[in-house]
C-alpha positions as CSV (number, residue, x, y, z in Angstrom):
1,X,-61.5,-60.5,-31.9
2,X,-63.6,-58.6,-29.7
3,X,-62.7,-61.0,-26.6
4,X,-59.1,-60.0,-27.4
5,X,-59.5,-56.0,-27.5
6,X,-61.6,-56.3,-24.3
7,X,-58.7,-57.2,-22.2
8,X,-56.6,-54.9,-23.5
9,X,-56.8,-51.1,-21.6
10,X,-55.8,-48.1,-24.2
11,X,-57.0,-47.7,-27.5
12,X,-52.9,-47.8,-28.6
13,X,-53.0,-51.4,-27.4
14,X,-55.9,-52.3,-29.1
15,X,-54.8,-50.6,-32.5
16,X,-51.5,-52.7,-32.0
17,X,-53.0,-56.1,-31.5
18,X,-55.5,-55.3,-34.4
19,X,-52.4,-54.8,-36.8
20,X,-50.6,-57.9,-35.1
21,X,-53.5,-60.1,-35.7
22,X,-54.3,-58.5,-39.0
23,X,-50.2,-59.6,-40.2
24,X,-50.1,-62.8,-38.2
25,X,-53.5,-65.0,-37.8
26,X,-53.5,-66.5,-41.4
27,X,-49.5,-68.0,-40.6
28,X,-49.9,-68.5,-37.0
29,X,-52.9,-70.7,-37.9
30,X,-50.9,-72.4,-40.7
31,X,-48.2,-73.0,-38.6
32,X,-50.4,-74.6,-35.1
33,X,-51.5,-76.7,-38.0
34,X,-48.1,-78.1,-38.7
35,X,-47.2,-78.3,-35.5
36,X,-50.2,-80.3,-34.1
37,X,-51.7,-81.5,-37.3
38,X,-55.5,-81.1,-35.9
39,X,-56.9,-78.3,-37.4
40,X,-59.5,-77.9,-34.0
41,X,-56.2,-78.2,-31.8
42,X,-54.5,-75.7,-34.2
43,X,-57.5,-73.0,-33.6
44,X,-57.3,-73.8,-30.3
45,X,-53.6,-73.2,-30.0
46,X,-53.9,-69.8,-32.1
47,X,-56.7,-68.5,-29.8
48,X,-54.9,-69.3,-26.9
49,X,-51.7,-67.6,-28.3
50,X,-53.8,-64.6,-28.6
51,X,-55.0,-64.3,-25.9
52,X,-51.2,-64.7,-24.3
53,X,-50.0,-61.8,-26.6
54,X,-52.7,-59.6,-24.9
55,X,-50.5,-59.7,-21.3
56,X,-47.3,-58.9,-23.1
57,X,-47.9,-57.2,-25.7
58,X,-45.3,-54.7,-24.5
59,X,-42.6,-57.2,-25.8
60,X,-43.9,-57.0,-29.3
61,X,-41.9,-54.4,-31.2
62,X,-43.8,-53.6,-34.4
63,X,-40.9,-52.3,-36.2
64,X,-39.0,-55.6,-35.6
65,X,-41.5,-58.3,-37.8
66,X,-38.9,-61.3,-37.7
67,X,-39.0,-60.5,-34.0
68,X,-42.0,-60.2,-33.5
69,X,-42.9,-63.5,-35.7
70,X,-40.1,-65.2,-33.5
71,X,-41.5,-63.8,-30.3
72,X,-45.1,-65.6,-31.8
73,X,-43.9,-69.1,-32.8
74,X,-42.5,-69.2,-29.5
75,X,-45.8,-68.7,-27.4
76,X,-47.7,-70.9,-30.4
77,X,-45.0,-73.8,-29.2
78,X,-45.4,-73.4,-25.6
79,X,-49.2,-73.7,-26.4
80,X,-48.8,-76.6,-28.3
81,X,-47.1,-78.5,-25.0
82,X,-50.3,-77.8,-23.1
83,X,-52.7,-78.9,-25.6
């Protein structure tokens, strides 16, 4: 995680994406798994997700979780087409 909390530039960004990744990473990982059925592509796709949530993390309302899990599915599918 520290890769992810590096990149990010106040300390109420990186308490955000700790509580995103702390909701998310267990069915974002299930999910790149159904997707791509490969569990190395499916860690693959999640970290690059991640790493895409980090530059727009702005967009992410906390208070909105279907939202928020929408907004995530989304970049995990667009990361899917490039793997």
């Amino acid at each position: 995680m520290l890769i992810y909390l590096m990149s990010l530039d106040t300390e109420k960004e990186r308490i955000k994406f700790v509580k995103i990744y702390d909701t998310y990473r267990n069915r974002m990982h299930y999910t790149a798994n159904m997707i791509l059925k490969d569990e190395l592509n499916a860690e693959d796709m999640v970290h690059d997700t991640f790493l895409t949530l980090t530059d727009y993390l702005d967009r992410i309302n906390e208070e909105d979780p279907v939202g928020t899990w929408n907004y995530i599915v989304t970049i995990l599918k667009i990361n899917a087409t490039i793997l």
